[in-house]
KOLVEX-493147 format. One record per residue (C-alpha): residue number from 1; residue in one letter; x, y, z. Coordinates in Angstrom, 1 decimal, decimal comma. Each point is the difference from the previous one (the first is absolute). Last residue first. Layout:
N
<num:NUM | residu:a | c1:X | c2:Y | c3:Z>
...
***
This chain:
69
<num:69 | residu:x | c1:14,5 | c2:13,4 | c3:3,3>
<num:68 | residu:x | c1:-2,7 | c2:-2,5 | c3:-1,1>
<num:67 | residu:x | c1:-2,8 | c2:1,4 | c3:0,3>
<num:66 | residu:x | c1:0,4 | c2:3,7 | c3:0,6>
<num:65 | residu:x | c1:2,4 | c2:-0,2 | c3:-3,9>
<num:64 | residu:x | c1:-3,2 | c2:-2,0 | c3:-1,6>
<num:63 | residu:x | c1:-2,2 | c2:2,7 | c3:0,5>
<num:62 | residu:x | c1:0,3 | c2:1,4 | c3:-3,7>
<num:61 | residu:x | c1:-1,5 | c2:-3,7 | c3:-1,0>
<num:60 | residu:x | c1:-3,2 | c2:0,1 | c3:1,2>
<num:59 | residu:x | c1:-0,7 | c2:-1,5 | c3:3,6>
<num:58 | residu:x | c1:-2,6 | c2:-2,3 | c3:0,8>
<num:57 | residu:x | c1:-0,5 | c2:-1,3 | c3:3,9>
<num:56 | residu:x | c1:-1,0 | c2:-3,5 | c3:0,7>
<num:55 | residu:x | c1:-2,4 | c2:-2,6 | c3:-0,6>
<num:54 | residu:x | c1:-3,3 | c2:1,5 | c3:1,2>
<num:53 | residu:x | c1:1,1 | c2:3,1 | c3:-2,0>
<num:52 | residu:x | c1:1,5 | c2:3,1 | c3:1,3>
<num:51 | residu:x | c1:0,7 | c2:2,5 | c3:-3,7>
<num:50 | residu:x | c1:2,3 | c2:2,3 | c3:-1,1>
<num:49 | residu:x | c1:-0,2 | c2:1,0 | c3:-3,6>
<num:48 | residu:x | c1:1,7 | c2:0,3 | c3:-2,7>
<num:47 | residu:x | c1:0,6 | c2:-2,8 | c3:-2,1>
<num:46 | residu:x | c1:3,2 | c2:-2,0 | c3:-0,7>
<num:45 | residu:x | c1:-0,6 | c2:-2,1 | c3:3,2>
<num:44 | residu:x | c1:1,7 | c2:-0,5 | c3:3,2>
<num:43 | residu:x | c1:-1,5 | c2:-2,7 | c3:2,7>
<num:42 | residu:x | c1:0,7 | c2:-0,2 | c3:3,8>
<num:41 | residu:x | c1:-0,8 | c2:-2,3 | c3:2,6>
<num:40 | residu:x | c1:1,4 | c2:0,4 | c3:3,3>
<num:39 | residu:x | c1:1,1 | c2:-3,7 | c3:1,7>
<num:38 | residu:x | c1:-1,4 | c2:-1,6 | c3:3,3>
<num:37 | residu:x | c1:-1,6 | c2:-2,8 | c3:-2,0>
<num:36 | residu:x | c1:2,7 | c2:-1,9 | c3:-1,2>
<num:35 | residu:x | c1:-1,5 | c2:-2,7 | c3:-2,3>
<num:34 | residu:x | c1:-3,2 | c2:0,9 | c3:-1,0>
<num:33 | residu:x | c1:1,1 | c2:3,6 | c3:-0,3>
<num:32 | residu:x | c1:2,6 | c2:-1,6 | c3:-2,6>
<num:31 | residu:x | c1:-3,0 | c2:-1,7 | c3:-1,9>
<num:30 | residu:x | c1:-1,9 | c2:3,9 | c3:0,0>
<num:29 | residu:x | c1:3,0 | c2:1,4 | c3:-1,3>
<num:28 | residu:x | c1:0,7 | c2:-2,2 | c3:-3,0>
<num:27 | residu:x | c1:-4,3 | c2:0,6 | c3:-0,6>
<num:26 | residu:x | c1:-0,2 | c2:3,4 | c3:0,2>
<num:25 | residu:x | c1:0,9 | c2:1,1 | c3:-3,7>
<num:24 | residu:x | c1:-3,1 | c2:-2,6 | c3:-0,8>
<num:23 | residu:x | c1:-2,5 | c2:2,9 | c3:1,8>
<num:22 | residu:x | c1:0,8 | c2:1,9 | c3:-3,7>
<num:21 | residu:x | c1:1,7 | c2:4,2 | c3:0,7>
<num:20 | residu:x | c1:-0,2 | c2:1,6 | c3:-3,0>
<num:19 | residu:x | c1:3,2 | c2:1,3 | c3:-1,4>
<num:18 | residu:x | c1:2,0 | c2:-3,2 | c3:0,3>
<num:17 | residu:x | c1:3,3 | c2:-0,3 | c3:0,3>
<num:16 | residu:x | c1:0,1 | c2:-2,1 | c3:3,1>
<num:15 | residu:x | c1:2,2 | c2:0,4 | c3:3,6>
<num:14 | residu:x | c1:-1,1 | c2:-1,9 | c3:2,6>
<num:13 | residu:x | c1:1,9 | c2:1,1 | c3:3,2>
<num:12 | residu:x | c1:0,5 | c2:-2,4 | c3:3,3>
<num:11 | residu:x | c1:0,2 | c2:2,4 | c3:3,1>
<num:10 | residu:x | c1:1,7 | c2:-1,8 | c3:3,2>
<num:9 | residu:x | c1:0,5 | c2:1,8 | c3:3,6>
<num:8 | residu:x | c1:3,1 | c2:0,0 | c3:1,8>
<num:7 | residu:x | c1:0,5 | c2:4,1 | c3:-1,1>
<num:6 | residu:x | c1:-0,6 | c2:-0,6 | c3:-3,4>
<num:5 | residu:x | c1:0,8 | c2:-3,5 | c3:-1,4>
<num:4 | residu:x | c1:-0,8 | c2:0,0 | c3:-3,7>
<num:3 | residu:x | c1:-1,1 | c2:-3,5 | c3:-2,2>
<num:2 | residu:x | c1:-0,3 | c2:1,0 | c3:-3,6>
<num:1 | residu:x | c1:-2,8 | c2:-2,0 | c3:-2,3>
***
């Protein structure tokens, strides 16, 4: 997991390389929610699409440049 401070606000980024996105990817983000709440979640994948989940928001792996630049 990355920690970024953009603009006085915190993003943590999970970044796995798996093609097919498993609800177990979530779980070192969803501990650090636990434990700082006012934080942006953010998740890169291998795969392709974009996606909003419950947990956070998926990103394929192209998009990782808007993320973390």
């Amino acid at each position: 997991m990355k920690w970024i401070v953009d603009s006085g606000r915190l993003k943590a980024v999970e970044i796995k390389a798996g093609k097919t996105i498993n609800s177990y990817f979530f779980k070192g983000l969803t501990y650090f929610h636990k434990l700082v709440s006012d934080v942006t979640l953010k998740f890169v994948y291998i795969g392709n699409a974009f996606q909003q989940r419950s947990a956070c928001t998926t990103y394929p792996m192209q998009q990782i440049n808007s993320i973390i630049a």
